[in-house]
C-alpha positions as CSV (number, residue, x, y, z in Angstrom):
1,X,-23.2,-15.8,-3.7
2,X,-20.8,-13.8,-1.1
3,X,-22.0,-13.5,2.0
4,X,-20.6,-11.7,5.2
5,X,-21.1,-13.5,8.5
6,X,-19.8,-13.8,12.0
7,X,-16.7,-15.9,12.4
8,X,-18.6,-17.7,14.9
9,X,-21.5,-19.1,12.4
10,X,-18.6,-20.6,10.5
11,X,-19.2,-24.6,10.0
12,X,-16.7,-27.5,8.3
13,X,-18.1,-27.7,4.7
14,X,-18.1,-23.5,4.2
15,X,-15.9,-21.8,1.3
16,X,-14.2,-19.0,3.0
17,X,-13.6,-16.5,0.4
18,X,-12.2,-14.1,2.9
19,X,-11.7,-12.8,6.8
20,X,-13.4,-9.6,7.3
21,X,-10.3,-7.5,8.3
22,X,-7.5,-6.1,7.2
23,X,-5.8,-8.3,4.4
24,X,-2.0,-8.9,6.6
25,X,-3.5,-9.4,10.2
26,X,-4.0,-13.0,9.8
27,X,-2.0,-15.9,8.6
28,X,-5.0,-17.2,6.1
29,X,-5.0,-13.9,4.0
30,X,-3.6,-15.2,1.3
31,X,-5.6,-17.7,0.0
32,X,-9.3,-18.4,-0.6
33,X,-9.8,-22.2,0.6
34,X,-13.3,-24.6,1.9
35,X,-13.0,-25.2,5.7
36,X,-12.5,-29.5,5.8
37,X,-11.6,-29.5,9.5
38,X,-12.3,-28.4,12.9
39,X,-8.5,-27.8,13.4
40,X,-8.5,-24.6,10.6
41,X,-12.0,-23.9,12.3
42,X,-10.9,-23.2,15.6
43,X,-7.3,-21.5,14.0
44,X,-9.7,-18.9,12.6
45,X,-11.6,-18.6,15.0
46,X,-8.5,-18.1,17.6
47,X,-7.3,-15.3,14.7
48,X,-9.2,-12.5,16.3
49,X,-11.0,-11.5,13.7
50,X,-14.7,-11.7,14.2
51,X,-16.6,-11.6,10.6
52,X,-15.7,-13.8,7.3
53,X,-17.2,-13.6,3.6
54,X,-18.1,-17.4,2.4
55,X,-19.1,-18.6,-1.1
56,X,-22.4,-20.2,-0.9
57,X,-22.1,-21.2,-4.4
58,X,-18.7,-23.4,-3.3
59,X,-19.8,-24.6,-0.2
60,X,-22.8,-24.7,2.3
61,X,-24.8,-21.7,3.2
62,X,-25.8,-20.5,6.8
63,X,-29.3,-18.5,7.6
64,X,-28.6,-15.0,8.2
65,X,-25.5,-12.6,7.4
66,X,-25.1,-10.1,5.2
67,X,-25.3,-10.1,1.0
68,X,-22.4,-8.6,-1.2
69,X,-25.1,-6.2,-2.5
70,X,-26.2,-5.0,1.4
71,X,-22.5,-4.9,2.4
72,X,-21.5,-2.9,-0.7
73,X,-24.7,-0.1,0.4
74,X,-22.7,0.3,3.8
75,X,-19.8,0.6,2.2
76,X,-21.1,3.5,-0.3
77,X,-22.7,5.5,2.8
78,X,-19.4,5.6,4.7
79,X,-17.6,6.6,2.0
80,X,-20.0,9.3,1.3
81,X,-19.9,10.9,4.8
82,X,-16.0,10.7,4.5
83,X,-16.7,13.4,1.3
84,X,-19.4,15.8,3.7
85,X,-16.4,16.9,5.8
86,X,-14.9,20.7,5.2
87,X,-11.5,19.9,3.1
88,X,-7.8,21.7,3.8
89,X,-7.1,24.6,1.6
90,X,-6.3,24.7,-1.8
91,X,-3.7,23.1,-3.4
92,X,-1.3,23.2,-6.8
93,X,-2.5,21.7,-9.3
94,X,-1.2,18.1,-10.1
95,X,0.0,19.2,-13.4
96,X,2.8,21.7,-12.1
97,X,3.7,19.1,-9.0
98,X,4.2,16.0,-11.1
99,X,8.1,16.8,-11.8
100,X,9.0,18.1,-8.5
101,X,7.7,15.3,-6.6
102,X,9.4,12.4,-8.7
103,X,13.0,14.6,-7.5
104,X,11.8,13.9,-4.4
105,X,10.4,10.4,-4.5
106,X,13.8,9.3,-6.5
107,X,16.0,11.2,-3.3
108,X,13.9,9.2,-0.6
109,X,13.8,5.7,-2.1
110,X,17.6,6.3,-2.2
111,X,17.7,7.7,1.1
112,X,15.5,4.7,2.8
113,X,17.3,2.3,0.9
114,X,20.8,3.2,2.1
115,X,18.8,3.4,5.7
116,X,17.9,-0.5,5.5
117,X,21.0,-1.8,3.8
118,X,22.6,-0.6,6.7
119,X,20.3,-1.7,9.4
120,X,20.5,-5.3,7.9
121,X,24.4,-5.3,8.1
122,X,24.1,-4.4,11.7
123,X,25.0,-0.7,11.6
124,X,23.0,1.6,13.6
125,X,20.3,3.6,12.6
126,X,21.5,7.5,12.1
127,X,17.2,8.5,12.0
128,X,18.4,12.4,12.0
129,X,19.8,11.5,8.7
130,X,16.1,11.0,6.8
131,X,14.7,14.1,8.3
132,X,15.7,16.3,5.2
133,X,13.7,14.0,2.9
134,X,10.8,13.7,5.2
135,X,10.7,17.9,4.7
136,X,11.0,17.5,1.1
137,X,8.0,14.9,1.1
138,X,6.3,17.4,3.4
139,X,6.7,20.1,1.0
140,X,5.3,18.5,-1.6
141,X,2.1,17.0,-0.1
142,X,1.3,20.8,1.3
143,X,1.3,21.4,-2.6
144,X,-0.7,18.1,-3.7
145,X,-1.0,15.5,-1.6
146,X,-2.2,13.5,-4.0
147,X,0.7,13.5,-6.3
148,X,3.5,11.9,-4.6
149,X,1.8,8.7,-3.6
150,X,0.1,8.0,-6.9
151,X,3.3,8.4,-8.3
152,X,5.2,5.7,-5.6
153,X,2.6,3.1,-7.8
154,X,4.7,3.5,-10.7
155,X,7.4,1.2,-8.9
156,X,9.4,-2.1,-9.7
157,X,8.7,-5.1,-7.3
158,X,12.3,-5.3,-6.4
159,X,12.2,-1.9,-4.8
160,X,8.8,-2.5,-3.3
161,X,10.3,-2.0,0.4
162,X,12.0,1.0,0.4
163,X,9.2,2.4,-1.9
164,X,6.1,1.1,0.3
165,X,8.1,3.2,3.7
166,X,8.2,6.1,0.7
167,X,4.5,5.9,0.1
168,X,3.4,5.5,4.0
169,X,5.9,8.1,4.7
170,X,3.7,10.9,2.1
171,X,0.5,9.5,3.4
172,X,0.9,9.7,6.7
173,X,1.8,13.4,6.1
174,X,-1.0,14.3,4.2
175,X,-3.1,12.7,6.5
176,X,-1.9,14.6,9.8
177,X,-2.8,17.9,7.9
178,X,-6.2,16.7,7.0
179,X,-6.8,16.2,10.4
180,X,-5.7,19.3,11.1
181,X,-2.4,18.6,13.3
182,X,0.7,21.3,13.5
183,X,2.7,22.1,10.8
184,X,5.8,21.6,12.3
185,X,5.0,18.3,12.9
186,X,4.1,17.0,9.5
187,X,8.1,16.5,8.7
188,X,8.2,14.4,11.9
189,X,5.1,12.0,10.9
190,X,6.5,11.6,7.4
191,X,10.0,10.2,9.2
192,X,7.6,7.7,11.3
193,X,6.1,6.7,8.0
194,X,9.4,6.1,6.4
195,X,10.8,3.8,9.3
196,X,7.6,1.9,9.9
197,X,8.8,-1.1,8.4
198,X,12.5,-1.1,9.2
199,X,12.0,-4.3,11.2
200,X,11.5,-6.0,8.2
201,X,15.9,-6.0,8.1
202,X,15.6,-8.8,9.9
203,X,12.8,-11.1,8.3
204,X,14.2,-13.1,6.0
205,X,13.7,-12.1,2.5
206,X,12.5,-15.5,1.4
207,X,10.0,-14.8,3.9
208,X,8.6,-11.8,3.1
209,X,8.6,-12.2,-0.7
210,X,6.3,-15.8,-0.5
211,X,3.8,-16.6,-3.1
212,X,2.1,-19.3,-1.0
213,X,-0.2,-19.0,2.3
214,X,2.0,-18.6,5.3
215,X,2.3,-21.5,8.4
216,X,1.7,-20.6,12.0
217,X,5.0,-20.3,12.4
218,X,5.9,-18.4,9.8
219,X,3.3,-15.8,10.4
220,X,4.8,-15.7,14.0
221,X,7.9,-14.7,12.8
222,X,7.0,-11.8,10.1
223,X,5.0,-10.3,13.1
224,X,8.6,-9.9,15.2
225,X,8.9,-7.0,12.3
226,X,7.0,-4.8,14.6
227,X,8.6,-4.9,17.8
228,X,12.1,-5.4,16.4
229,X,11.9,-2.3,14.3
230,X,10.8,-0.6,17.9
231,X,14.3,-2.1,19.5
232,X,16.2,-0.7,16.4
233,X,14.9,2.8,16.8
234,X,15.4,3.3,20.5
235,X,18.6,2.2,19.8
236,X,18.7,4.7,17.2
237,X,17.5,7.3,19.3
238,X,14.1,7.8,17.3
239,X,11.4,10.0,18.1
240,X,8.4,9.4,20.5
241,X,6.1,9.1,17.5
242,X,8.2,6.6,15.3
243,X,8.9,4.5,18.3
244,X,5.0,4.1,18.3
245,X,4.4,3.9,14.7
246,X,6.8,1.3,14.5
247,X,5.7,-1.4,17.1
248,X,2.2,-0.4,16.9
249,X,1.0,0.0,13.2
250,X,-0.4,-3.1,13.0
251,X,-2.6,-3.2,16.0
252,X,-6.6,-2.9,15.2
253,X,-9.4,-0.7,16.7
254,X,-10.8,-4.2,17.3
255,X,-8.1,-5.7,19.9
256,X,-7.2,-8.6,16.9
257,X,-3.7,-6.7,15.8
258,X,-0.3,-7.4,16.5
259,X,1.9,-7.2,18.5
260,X,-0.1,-6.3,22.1
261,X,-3.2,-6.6,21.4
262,X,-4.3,-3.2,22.1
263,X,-7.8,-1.5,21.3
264,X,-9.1,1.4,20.6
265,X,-7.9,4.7,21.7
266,X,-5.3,3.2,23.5
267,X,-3.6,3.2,20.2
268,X,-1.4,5.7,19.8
269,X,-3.2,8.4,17.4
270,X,0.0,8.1,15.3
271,X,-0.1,4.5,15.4
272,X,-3.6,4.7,14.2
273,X,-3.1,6.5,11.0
274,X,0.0,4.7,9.9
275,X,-2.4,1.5,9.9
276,X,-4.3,2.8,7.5
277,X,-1.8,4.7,5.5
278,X,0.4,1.1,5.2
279,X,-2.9,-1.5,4.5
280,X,-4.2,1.2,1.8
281,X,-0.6,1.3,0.6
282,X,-0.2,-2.5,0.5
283,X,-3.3,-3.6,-1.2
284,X,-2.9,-0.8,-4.1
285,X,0.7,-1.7,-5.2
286,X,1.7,-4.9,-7.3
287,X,3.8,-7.5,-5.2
288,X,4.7,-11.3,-5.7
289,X,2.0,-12.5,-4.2
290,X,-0.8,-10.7,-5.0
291,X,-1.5,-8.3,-8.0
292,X,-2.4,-4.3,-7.1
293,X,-5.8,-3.2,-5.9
294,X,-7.5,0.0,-8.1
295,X,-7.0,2.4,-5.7
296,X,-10.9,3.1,-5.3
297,X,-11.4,-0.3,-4.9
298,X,-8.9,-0.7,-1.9
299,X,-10.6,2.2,-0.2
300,X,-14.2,0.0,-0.8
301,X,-12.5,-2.5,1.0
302,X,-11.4,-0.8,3.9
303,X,-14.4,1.0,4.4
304,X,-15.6,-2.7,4.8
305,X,-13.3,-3.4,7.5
306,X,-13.0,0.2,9.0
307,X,-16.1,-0.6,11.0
308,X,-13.5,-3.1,13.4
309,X,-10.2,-2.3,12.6
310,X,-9.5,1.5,12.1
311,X,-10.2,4.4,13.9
312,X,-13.6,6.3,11.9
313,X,-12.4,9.7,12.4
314,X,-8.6,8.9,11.0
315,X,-10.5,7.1,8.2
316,X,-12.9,9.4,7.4
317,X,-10.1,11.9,7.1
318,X,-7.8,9.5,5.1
319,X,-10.5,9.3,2.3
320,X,-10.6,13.4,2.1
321,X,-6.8,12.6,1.8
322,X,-6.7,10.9,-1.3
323,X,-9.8,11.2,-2.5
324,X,-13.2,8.6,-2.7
325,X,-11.8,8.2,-6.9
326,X,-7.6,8.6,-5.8
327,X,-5.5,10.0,-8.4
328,X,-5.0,7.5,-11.3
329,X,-8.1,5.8,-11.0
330,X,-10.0,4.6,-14.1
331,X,-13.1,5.5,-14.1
332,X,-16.5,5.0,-16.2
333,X,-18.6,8.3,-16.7
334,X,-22.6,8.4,-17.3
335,X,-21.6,10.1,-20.3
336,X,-20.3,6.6,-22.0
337,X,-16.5,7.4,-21.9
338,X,-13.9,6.1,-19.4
339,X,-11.2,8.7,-18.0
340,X,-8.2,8.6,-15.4
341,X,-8.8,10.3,-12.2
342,X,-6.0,13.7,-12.6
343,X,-6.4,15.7,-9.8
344,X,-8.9,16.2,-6.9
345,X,-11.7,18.7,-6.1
346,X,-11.1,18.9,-2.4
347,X,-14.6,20.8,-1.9
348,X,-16.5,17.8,-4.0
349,X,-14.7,14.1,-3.7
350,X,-17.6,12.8,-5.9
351,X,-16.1,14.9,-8.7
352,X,-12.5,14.8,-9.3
353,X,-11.2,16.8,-12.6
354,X,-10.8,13.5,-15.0
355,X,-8.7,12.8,-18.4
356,X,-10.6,11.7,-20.5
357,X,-9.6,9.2,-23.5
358,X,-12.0,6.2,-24.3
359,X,-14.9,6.0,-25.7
360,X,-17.5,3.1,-24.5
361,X,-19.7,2.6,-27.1
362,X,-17.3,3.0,-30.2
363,X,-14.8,0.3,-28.4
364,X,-11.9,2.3,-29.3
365,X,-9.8,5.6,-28.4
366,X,-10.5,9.5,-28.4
367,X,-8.9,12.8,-28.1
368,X,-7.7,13.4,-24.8
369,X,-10.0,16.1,-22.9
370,X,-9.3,17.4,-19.5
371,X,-13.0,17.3,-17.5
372,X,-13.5,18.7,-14.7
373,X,-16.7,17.3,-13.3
374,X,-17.4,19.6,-10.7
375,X,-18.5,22.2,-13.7
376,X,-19.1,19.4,-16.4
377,X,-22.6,17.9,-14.8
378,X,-21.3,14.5,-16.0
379,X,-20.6,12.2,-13.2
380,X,-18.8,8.9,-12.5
381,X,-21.5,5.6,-12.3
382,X,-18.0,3.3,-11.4
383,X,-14.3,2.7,-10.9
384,X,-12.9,0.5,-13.3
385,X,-9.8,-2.1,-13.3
386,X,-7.7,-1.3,-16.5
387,X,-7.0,-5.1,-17.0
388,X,-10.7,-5.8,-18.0
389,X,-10.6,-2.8,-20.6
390,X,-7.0,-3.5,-21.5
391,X,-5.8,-0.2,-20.7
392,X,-1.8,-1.0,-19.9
393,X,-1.1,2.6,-19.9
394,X,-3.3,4.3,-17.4
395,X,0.0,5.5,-15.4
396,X,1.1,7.2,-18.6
397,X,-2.0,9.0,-19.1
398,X,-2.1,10.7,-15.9
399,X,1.4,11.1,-14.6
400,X,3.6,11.6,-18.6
401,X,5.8,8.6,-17.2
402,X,5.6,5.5,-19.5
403,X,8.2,3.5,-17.3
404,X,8.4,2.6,-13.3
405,X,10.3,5.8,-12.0
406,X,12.6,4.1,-9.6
């Protein structure tokens, strides 16, 4: 059984299936392991973060804590006051924006790319340069901003970097106008979004792109991404809010981010929506290390850890974003078929307009039907992963692509 508990009930002899916080902001996140030592003890207890999920079924148990069942209640409650909130106004239809946003997305992975090629041969960074691409990205979240992120998960590993500042780039802007923030500076988050990582020129590749769990040391050094992409872009002349986004999207509500240690609303606001535009980004796309998160699954998780690490409001608002079911998210319905998530109802986040193709008790295939669930009655019981149906084609079903676009 999983159970959540405070970092400080942790014993030698525990399996620690997880940390309770964001899945980068630690250097044990990438593997599941029993604690054999008061050494790792104390180095996860010095990590910052304060709860932990163990395995009671792979190691010993501890009165107290919270079950996988209790957690996942808390869990379904924040997510549902995230959907009671007034949405922005209406939007195209994903449909009519799928074509026009892949010119884009294919223009500003080239566009980054060139950006960090340069930066790693020592060239300086021309930021004014990106600002026509974060207007095009703009453009085409203010018409779905659904559509150009789902369609950054139809990427290639090899490009993962330039498409990952892509992705955080759209997010952040349709974030900032679900919160409501001036037009005229949606363009100006998007360029934050797209040079939040550009410290990363200078991690070694080898150490970015590692399978295994990361040493003290090198955990050390992929957090000098932050501040080193902050050096680059005052050099580069960058703008007040991607000087912030930069060094600082990777500090935590909590006081346990990186890299100065900062809490609460002395985060930047900026700041505070990239860190959850880049973790939801991260955990939802394929990389060598780790497979892809469903998309409604991620969001599960980080309503988990929103309660210490992210700012509620910016949260809150980032689910209305994208959506409690995002766009391209399999999805079993109560009546017995499983569809793709197509498009939102920004009025109703419980009931997205769904494709739907499979039939649950037949095993097998149906004529595709458009449903849109707001008007159907039917509902959705769950989010499904595709790997457990064997659905290898959900991306083609929603989006017409049958390849990575970039």
């Amino acid at each position: 059984m999983l159970k959540r508990i405070s970092v400080n009930d942790l014993r030698v002899g525990m399996y620690l299936h997880e940390l309770g916080g964001a899945w980068l902001d630690h250097p044990f996140w990438r593997a599941s392991f029993k604690i054999e030592d008061t050494q790792s003890l104390q180095k996860i207890r010095a990590s910052g973060i304060c709860e932990a999920w163990i395995d009671t079924a792979m190691g010993i148990d501890v009165a107290g804590g919270v079950t996988e069942q209790e957690a996942a209640a808390e869990v379904e409650l924040d997510l549902q006051l995230s959907a009671t909130t007034a949405a922005p106004p209406q939007r195209r239809s994903s449909e009519a924006e799928v074509a026009k946003a892949a010119e884009v997305c294919a223009r500003a992975v080239a566009e980054v790319g060139s950006i960090f090629q340069e930066a790693r041969m020592g060239k300086a960074i021309q930021t004014d340069t990106l600002l026509p691409v974060a207007n095009q990205i703009a453009a085409s979240v203010e018409r779905n901003p659904g559509v150009l992120s789902a369609l950054l998960r139809l990427r290639r590993q090899d490009t993962y970097t330039y498409m990952h500042s892509v992705s955080v780039g759209a997010l952040m802007v349709g974030l900032g106008r679900q919160l409501g923030l001036e037009a005229g500076l949606l363009p100006e988050l998007g360029l934050a979004g797209l040079l939040h990582d550009i410290g990363k020129v200078g991690v070694e590749l080898e150490l970015l792109n590692k399978k295994g769990r990361l040493t003290d040391e090198e955990f050390d050094r992929l957090r000098e991404h932050a501040p080193y992409g902050h050096r680059l872009l005052l050099k580069g002349k960058a703008s007040e809010i991607a000087l912030n986004v930069a060094r600082h999207h990777h500090e935590r509500a909590d006081g346990s981010g990186y890299p100065d240690r900062l809490a609460g609303e002395s985060i930047d606001l900026h700041a505070r929506m990239a860190a959850v535009c880049d973790v939801y980004d991260a955990t939802t796309s394929n990389r060598p290390y780790k497979d892809a998160w469903p998309p409604a699954y991620a969001l599960r998780k980080m309503a988990e850890w929103s309660r210490s690490q992210y700012d509620t409001s910016v949260f809150h608002a980032f689910v209305r974003t994208v959506g409690i079911y995002p766009m391209g998210t399999l999805v079993r319905l109560k009546s017995g078929y499983l569809g793709v998530v197509v498009d939102q109802n920004e009025n109703a986040l419980l009931t997205p307009r769904v494709k739907v193709f499979f039939a649950i008790a037949k095993g097998h295939r149906v004529p595709v039907k458009i449903v849109d669930l707001a008007e159907d009655g039917d509902e959705i019981l769950s989010h499904e992963d595709p790997a457990v149906w064997g659905i290898e084609d959900l991306h083609t079903l929603w989006s017409g692509h049958d390849r990575p676009l970039f």
